[in-house]
Backbone as a printed PyTorch tensor [residue, N CA C, xyz], in Angstrom:
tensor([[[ 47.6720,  11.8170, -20.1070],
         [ 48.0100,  12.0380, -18.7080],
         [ 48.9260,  10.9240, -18.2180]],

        [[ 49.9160,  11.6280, -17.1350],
         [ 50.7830,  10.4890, -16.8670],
         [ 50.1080,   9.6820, -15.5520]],

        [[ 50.4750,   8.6220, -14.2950],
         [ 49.8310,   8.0790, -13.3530],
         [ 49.6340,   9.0760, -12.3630]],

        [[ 50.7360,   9.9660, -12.5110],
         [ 51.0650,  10.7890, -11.1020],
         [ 49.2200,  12.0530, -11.0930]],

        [[ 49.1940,  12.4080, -12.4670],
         [ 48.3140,  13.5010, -12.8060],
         [ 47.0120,  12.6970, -12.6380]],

        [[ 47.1150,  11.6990, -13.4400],
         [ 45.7320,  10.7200, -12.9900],
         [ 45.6920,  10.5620, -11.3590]],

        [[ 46.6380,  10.2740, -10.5050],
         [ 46.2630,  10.0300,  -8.9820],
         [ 45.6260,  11.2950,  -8.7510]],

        [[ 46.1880,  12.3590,  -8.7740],
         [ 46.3110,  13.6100,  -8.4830],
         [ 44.5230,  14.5010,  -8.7800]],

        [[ 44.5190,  14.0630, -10.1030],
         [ 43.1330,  14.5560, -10.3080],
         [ 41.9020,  13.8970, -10.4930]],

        [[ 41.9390,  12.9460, -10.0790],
         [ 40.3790,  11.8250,  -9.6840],
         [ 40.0380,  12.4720,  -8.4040]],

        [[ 38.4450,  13.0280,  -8.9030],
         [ 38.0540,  13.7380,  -7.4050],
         [ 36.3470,  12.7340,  -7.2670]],

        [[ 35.6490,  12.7890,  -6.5880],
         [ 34.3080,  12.3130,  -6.2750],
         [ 33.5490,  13.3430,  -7.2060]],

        [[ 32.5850,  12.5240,  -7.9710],
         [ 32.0040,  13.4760,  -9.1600],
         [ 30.5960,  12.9720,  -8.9170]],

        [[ 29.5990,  13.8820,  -8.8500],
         [ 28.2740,  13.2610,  -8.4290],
         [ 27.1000,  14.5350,  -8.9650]],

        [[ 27.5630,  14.9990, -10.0340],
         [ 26.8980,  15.6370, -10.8400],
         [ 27.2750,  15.1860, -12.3690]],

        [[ 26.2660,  14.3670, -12.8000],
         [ 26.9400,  13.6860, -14.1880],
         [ 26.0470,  14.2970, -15.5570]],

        [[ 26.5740,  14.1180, -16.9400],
         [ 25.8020,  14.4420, -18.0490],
         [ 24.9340,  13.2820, -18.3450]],

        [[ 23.7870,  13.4020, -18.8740],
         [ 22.6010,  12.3360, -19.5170],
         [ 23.5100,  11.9630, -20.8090]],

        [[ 24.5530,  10.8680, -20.3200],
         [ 24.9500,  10.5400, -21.6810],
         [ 25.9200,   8.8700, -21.2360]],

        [[ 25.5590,   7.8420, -22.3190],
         [ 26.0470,   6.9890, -22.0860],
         [ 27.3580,   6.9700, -21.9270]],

        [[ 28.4500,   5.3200, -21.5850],
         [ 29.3740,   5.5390, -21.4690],
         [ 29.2520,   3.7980, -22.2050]],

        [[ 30.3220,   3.7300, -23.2780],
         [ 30.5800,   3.0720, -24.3820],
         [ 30.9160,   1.6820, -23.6380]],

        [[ 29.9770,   0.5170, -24.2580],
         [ 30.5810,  -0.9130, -23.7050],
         [ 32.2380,  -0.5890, -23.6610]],

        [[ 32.9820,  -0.6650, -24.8660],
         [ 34.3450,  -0.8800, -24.1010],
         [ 35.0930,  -0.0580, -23.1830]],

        [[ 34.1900,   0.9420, -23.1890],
         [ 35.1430,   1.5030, -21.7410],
         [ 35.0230,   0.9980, -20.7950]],

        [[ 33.6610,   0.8940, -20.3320],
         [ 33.0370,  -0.1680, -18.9700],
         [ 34.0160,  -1.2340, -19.2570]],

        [[ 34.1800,  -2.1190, -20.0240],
         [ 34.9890,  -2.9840, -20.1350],
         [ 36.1730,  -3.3110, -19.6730]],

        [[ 36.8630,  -1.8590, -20.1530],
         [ 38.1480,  -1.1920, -19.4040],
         [ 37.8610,  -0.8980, -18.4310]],

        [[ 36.9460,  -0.1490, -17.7840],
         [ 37.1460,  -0.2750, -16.2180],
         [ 36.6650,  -1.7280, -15.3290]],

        [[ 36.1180,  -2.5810, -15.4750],
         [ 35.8990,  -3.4390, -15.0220],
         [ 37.2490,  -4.1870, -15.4050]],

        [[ 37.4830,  -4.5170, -15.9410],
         [ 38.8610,  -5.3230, -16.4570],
         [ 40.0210,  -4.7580, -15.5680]],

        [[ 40.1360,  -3.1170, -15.2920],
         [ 40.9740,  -2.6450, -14.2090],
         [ 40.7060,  -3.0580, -12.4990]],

        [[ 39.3310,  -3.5210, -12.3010],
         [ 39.2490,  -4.3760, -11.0240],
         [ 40.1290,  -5.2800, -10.8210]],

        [[ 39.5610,  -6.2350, -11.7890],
         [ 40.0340,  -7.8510, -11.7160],
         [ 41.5960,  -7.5260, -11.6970]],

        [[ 42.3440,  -6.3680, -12.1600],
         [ 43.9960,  -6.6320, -12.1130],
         [ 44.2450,  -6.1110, -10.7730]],

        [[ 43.3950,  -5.6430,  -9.6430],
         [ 43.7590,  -5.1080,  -8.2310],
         [ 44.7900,  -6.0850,  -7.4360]],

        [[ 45.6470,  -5.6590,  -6.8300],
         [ 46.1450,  -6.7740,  -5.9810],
         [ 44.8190,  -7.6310,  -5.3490]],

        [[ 45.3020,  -8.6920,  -4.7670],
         [ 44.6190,  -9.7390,  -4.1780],
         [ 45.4540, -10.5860,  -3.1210]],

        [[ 44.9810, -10.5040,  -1.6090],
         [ 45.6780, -11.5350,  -0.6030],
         [ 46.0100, -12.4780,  -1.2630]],

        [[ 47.0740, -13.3590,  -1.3460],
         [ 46.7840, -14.6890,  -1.9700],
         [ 46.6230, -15.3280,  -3.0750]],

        [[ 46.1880, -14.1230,  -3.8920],
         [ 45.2640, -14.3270,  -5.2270],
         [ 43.9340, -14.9510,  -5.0890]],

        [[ 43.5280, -14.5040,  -4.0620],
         [ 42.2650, -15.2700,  -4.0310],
         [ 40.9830, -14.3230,  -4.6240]],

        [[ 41.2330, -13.3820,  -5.1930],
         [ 40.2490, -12.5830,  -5.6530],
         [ 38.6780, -12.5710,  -5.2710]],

        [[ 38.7050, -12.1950,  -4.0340],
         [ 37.4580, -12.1670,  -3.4550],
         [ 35.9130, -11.6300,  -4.2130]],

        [[ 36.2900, -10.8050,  -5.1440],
         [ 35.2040,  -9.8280,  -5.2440],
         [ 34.4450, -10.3710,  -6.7790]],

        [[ 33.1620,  -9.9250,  -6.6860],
         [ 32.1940,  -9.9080,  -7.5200],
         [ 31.6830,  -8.6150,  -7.5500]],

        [[ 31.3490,  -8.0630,  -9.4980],
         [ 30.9580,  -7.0320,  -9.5470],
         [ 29.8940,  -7.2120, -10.5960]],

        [[ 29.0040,  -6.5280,  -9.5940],
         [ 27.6970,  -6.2570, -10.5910],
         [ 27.2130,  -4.8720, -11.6630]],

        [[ 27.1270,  -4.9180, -12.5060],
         [ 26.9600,  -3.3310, -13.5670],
         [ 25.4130,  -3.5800, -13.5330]],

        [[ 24.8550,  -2.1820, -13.0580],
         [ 24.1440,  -1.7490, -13.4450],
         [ 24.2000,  -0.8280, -14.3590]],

        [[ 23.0650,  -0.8630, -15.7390],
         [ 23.3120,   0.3020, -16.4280],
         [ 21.5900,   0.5850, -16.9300]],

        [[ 20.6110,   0.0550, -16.7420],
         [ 19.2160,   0.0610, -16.3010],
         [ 19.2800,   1.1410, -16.0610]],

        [[ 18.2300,   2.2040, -16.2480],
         [ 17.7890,   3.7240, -15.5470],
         [ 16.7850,   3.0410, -14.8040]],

        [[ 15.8010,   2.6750, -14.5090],
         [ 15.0650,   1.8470, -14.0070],
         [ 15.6380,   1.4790, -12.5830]],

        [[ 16.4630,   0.3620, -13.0480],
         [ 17.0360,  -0.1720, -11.6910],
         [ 17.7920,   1.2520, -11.2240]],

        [[ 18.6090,   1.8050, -11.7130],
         [ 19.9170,   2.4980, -10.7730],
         [ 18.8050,   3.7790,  -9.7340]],

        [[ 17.4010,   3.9380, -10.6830],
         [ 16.2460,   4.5350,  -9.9450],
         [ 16.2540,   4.5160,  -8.8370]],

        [[ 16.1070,   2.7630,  -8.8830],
         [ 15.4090,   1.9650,  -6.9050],
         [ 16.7480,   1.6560,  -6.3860]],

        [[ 17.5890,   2.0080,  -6.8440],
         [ 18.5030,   1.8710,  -6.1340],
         [ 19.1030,   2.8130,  -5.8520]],

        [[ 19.2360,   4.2120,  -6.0750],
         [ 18.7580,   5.1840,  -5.4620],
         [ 18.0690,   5.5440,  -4.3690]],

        [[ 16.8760,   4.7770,  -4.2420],
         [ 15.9780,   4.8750,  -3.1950],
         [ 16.5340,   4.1360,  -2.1000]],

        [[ 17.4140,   3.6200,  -1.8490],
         [ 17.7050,   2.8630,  -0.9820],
         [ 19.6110,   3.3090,  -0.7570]],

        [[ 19.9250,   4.2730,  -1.0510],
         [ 21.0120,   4.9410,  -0.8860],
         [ 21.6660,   6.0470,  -0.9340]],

        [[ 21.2470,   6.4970,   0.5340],
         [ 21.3290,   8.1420,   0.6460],
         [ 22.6990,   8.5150,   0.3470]],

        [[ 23.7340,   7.7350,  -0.1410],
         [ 24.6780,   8.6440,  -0.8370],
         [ 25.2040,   8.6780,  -2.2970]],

        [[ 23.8720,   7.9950,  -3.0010],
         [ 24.1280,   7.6960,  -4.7410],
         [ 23.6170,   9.1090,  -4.6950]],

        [[ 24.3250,  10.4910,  -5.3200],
         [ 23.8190,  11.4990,  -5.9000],
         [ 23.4590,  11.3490,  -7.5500]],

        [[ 22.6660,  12.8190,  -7.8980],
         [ 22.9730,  13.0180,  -9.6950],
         [ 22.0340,  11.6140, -10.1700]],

        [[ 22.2850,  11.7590, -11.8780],
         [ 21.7990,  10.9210, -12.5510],
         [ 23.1820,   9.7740, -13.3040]],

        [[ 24.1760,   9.0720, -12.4340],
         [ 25.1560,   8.4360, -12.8510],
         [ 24.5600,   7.5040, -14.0150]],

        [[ 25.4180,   7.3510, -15.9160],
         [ 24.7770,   6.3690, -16.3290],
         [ 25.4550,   4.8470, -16.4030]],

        [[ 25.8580,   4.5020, -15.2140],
         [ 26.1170,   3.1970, -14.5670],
         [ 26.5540,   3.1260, -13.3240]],

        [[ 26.2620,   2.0210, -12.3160],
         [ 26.5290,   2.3300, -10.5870],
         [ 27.1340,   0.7540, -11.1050]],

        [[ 28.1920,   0.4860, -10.8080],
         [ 28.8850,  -0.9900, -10.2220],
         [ 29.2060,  -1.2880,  -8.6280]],

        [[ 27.9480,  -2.5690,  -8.0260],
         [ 28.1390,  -3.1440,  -6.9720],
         [ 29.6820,  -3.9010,  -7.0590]],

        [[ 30.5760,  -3.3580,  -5.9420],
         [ 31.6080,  -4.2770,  -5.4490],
         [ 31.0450,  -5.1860,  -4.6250]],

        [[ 31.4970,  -6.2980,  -4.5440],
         [ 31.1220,  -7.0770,  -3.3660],
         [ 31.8710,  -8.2990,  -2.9520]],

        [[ 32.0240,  -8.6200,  -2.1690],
         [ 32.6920,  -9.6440,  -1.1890],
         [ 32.0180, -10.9860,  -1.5480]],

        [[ 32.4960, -12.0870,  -1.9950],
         [ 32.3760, -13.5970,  -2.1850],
         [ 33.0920, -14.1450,  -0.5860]],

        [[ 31.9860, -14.4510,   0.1910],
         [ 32.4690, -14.9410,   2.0460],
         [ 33.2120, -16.2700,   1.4490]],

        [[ 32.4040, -16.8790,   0.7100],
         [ 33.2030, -18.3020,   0.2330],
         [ 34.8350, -18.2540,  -0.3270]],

        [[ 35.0170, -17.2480,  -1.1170],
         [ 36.4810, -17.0720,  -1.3590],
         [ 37.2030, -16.5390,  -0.3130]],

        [[ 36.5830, -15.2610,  -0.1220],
         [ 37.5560, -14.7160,   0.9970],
         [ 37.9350, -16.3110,   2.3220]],

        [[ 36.9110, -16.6570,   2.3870],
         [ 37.4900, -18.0630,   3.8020],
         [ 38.9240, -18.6610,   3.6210]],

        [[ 39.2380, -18.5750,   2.1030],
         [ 40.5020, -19.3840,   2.1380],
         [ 41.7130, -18.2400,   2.6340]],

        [[ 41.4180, -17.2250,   2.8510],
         [ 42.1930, -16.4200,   3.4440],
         [ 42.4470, -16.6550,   4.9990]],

        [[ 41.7930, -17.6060,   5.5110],
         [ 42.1160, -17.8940,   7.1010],
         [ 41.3740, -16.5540,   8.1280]],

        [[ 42.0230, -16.4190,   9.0090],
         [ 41.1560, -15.5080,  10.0150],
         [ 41.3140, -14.3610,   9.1030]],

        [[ 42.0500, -14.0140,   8.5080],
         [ 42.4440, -12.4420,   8.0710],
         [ 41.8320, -12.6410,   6.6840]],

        [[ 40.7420, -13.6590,   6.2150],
         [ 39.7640, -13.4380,   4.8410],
         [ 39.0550, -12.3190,   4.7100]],

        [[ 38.4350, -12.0270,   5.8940],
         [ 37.5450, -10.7610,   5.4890],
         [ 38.0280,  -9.7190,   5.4090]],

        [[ 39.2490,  -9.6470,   6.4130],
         [ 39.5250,  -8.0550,   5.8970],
         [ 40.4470,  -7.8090,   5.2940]],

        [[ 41.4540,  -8.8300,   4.6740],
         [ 41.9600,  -8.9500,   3.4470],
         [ 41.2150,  -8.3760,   2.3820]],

        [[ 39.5690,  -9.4430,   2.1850],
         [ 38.6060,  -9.2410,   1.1720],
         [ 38.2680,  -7.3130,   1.0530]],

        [[ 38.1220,  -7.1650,   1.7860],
         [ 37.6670,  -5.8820,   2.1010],
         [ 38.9800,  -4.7200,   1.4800]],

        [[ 40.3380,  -5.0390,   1.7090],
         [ 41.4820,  -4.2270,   1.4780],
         [ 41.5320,  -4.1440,  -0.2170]],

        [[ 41.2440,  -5.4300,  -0.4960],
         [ 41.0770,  -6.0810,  -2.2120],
         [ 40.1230,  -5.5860,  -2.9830]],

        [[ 38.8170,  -5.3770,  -1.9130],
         [ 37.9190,  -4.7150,  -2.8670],
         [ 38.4530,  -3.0680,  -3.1500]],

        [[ 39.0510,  -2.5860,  -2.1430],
         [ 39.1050,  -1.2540,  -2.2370],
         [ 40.0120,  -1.1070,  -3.1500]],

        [[ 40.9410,  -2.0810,  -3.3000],
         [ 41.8460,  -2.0570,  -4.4750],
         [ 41.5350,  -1.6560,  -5.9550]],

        [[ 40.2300,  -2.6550,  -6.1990],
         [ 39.5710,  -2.8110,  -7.0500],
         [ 39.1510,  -1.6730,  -7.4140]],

        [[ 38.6970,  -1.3960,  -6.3420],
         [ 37.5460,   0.0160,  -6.8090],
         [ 38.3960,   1.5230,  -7.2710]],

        [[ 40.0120,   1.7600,  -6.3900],
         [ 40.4500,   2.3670,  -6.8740],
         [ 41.0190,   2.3660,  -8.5010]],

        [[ 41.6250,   1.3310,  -8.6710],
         [ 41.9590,   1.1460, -10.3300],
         [ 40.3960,   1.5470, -10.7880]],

        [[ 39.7730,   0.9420, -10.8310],
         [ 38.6870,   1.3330, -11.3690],
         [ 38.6360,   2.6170, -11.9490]],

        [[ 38.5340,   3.3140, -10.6460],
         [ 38.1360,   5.0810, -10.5800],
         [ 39.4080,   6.0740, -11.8460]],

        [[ 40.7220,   5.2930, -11.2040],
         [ 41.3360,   5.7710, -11.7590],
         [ 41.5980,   5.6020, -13.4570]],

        [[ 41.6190,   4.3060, -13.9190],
         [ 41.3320,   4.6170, -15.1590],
         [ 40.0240,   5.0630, -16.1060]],

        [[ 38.8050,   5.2140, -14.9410],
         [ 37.5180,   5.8170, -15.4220],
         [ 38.0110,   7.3980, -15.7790]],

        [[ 39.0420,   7.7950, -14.4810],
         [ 38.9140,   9.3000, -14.6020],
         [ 40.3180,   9.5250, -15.8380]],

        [[ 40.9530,   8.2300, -16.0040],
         [ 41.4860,   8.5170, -17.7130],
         [ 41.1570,   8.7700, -19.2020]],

        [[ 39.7180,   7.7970, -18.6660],
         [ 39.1080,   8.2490, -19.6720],
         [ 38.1520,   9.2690, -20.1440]],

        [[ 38.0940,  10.2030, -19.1030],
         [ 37.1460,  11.5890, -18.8060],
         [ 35.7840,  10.3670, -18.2320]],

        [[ 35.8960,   9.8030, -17.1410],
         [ 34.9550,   9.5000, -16.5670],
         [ 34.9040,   9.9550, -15.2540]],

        [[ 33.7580,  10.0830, -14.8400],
         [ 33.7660,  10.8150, -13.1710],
         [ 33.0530,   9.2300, -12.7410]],

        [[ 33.4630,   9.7320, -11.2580],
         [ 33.0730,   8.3780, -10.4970],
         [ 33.0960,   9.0610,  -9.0490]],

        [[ 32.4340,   7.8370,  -7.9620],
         [ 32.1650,   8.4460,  -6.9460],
         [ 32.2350,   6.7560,  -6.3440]],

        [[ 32.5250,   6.8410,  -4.6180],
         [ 32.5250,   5.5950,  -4.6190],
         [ 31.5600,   6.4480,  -2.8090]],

        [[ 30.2360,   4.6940,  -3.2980],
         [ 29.5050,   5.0200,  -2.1420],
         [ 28.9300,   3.7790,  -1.2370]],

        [[ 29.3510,   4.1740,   0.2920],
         [ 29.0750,   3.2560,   1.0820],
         [ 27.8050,   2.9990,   1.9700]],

        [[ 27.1190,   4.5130,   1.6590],
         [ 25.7300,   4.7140,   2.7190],
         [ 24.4750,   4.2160,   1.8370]],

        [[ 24.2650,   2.2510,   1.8100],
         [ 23.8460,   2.0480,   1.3310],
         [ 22.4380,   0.8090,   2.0280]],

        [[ 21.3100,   0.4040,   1.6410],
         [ 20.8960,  -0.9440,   2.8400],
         [ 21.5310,  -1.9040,   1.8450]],

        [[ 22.4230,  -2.6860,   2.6100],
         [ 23.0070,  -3.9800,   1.6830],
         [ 21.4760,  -4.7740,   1.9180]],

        [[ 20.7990,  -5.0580,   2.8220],
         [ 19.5030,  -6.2770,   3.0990],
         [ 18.6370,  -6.1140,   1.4620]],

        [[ 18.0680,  -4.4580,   1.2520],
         [ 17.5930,  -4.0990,   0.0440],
         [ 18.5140,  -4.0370,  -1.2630]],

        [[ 19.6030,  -3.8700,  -0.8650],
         [ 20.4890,  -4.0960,  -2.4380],
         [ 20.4660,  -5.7520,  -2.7240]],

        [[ 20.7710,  -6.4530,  -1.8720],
         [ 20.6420,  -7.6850,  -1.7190],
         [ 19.5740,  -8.0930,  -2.8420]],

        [[ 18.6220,  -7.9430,  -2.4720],
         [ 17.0900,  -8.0570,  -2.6130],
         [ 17.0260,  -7.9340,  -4.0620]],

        [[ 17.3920,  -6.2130,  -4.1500],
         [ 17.3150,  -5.7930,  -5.6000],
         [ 17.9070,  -6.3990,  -6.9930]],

        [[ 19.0090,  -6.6490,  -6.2850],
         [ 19.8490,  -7.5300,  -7.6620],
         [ 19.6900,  -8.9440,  -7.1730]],

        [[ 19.1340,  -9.4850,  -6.7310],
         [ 19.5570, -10.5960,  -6.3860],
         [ 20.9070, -11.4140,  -6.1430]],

        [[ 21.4930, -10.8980,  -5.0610],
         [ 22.9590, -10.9260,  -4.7560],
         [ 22.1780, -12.5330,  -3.4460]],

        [[ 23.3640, -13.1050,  -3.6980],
         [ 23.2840, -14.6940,  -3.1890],
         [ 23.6900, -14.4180,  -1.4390]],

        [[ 23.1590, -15.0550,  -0.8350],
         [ 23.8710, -14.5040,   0.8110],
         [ 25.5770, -15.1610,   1.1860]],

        [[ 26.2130, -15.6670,   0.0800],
         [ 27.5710, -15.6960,   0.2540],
         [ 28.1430, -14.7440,   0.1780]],

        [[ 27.3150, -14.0160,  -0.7530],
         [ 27.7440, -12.5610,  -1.4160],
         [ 27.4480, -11.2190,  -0.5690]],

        [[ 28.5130, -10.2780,  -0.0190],
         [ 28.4160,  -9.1120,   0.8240],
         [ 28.6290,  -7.8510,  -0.2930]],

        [[ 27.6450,  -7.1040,  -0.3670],
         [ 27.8140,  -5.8890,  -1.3830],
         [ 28.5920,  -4.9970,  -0.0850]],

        [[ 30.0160,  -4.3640,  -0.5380],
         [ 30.3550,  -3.3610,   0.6030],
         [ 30.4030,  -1.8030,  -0.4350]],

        [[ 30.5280,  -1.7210,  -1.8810],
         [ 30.3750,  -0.4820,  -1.9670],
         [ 30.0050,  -0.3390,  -2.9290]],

        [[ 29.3370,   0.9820,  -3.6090],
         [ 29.0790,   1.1050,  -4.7590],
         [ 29.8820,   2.5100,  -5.7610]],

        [[ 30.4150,   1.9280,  -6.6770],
         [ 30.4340,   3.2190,  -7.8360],
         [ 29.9050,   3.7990,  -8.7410]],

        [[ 29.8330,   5.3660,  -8.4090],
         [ 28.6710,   5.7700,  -9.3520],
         [ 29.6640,   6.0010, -10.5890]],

        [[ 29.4400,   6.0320, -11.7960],
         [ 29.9800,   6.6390, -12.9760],
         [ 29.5330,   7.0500, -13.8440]],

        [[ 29.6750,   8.1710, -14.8190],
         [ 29.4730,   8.7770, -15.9110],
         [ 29.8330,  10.5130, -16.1300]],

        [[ 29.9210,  10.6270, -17.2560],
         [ 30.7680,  12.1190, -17.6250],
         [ 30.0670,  13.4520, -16.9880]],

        [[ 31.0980,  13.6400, -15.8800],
         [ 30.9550,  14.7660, -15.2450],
         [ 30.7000,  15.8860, -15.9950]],

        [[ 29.6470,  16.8330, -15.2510],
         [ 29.2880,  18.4790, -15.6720],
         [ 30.3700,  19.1260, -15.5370]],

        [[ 31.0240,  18.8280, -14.6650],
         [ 32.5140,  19.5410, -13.9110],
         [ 33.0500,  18.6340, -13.4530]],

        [[ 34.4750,  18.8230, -13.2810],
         [ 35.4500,  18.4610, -12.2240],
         [ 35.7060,  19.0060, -10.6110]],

        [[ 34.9470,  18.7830,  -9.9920],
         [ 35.7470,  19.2330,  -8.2410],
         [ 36.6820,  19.6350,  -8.2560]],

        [[ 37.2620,  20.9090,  -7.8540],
         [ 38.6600,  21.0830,  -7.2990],
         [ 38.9690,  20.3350,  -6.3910]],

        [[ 40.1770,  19.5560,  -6.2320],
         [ 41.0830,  19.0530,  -4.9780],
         [ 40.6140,  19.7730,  -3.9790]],

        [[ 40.5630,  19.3110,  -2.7780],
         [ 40.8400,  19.5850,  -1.2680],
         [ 42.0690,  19.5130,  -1.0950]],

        [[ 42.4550,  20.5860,  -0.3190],
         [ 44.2920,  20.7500,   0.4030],
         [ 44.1290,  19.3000,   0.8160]],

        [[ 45.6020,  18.5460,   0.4430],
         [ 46.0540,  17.6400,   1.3550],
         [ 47.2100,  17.8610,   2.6440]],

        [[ 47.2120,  17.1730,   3.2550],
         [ 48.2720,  17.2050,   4.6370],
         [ 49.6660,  17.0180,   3.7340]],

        [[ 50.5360,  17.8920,   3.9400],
         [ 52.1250,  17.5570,   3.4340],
         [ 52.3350,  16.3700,   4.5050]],

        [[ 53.2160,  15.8640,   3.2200],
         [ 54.5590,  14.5730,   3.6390],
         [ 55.0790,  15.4130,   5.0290]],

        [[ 55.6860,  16.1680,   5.2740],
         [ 56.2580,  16.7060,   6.4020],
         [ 55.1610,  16.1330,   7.7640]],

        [[ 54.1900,  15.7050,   7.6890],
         [ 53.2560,  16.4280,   8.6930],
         [ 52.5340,  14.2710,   8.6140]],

        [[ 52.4650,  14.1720,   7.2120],
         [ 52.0630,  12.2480,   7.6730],
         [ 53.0070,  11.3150,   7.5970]],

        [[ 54.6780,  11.9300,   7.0710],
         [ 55.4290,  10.6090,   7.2750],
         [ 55.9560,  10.7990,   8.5490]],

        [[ 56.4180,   9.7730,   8.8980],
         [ 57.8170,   9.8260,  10.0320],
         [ 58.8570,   8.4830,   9.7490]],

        [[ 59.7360,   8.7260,  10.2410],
         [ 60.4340,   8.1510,   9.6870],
         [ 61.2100,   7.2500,  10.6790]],

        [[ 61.3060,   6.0680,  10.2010],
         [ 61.7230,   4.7670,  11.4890],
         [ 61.2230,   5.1010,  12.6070]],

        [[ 60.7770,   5.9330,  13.1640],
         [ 59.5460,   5.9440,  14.5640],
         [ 58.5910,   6.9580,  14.4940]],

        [[ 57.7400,   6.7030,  15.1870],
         [ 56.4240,   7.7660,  15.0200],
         [ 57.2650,   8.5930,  15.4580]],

        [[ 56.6110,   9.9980,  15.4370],
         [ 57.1890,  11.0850,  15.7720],
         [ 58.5810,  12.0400,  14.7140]],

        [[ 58.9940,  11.0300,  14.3540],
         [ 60.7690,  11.4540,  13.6020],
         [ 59.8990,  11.5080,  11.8540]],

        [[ 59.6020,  13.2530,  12.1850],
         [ 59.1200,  13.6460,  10.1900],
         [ 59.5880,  13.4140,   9.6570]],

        [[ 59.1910,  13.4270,   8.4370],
         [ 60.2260,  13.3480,   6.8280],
         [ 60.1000,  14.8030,   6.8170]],

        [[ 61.5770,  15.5140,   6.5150],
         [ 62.2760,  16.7110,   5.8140],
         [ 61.9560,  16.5550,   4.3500]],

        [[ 61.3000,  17.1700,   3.7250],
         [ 61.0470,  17.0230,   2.0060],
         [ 62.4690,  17.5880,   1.2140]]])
């Protein structure tokens, strides 16, 4: 697949198969975080793998939007101590960086026939807890992963005609 087909067909997958997913792929997708842009280079984020059935259990219980039986969930999370050297605009720099992260992620998961799901309806106080995440440390999202039953069809997107404009709001892009 080329980048365009990979953007194109990474959908939210939250019906997965009972089947592992190989240290070096995890590898490869974690390794696709760490290359996300970064404010600064200050690489805010810390990521935790779960791959425990056990843990990803109770952690489940504490996140009404982990569906399915994913066989690994990776905590993104925010380092407050790094992000600070970002000045007033650290945190939500940190925050733009993680999402960075998390997209490469997804996307070379779903290169490798991995499904993924990225989920925010979570108690950070009890995730906290659970992994023992340090209070410098802000968990803001989680990804579920492992080999989808199916693929989701796409949802219609909005045409270019209708979200660009061009040198002022209002003035569309003609495709």
């Amino acid at each position: 697949m080329n980048l365009r087909e990979i953007i194109k067909g990474r959908r939210a997958v939250r019906d997965f198969k009972d089947k592992e997913i190989p240290k070096e792929k995890l590898m490869a997708i974690l390794e696709a975080g760490i290359w996300a842009p970064s404010g600064s280079n200050i690489q805010p984020w810390e990521f935790i793998l779960v791959t425990e059935k056990a843990m990803i259990e109770k952690i489940k219980l504490i996140s009404p939007g982990l569906f399915g039986n994913p066989a690994v969930i990776i905590v993104l999370c925010i380092n407050r101590e790094r992000a600070k050297r970002g000045g007033k605009l650290g945190g939500i720099t940190a925050l733009m960086d993680i999402s960075m992260a998390a997209q490469n992620m997804m996307l070379i998961a779903y290169s490798m026939g991995i499904g993924s799901c990225p989920i925010v309806s979570f108690s950070k106080s009890a995730l906290k807890e659970l992994v023992d995440i340090p209070e410098h440390v802000e968990p803001v999202l989680i990804l579920s992963l492992g080999y989808p039953k199916f693929w989701p069809k796409p949802p219609k997107r909005r045409p270019l005609e209708e979200v660009v404009h061009v040198e002022r709001y209002g003035r569309h892009f003609k495709g």
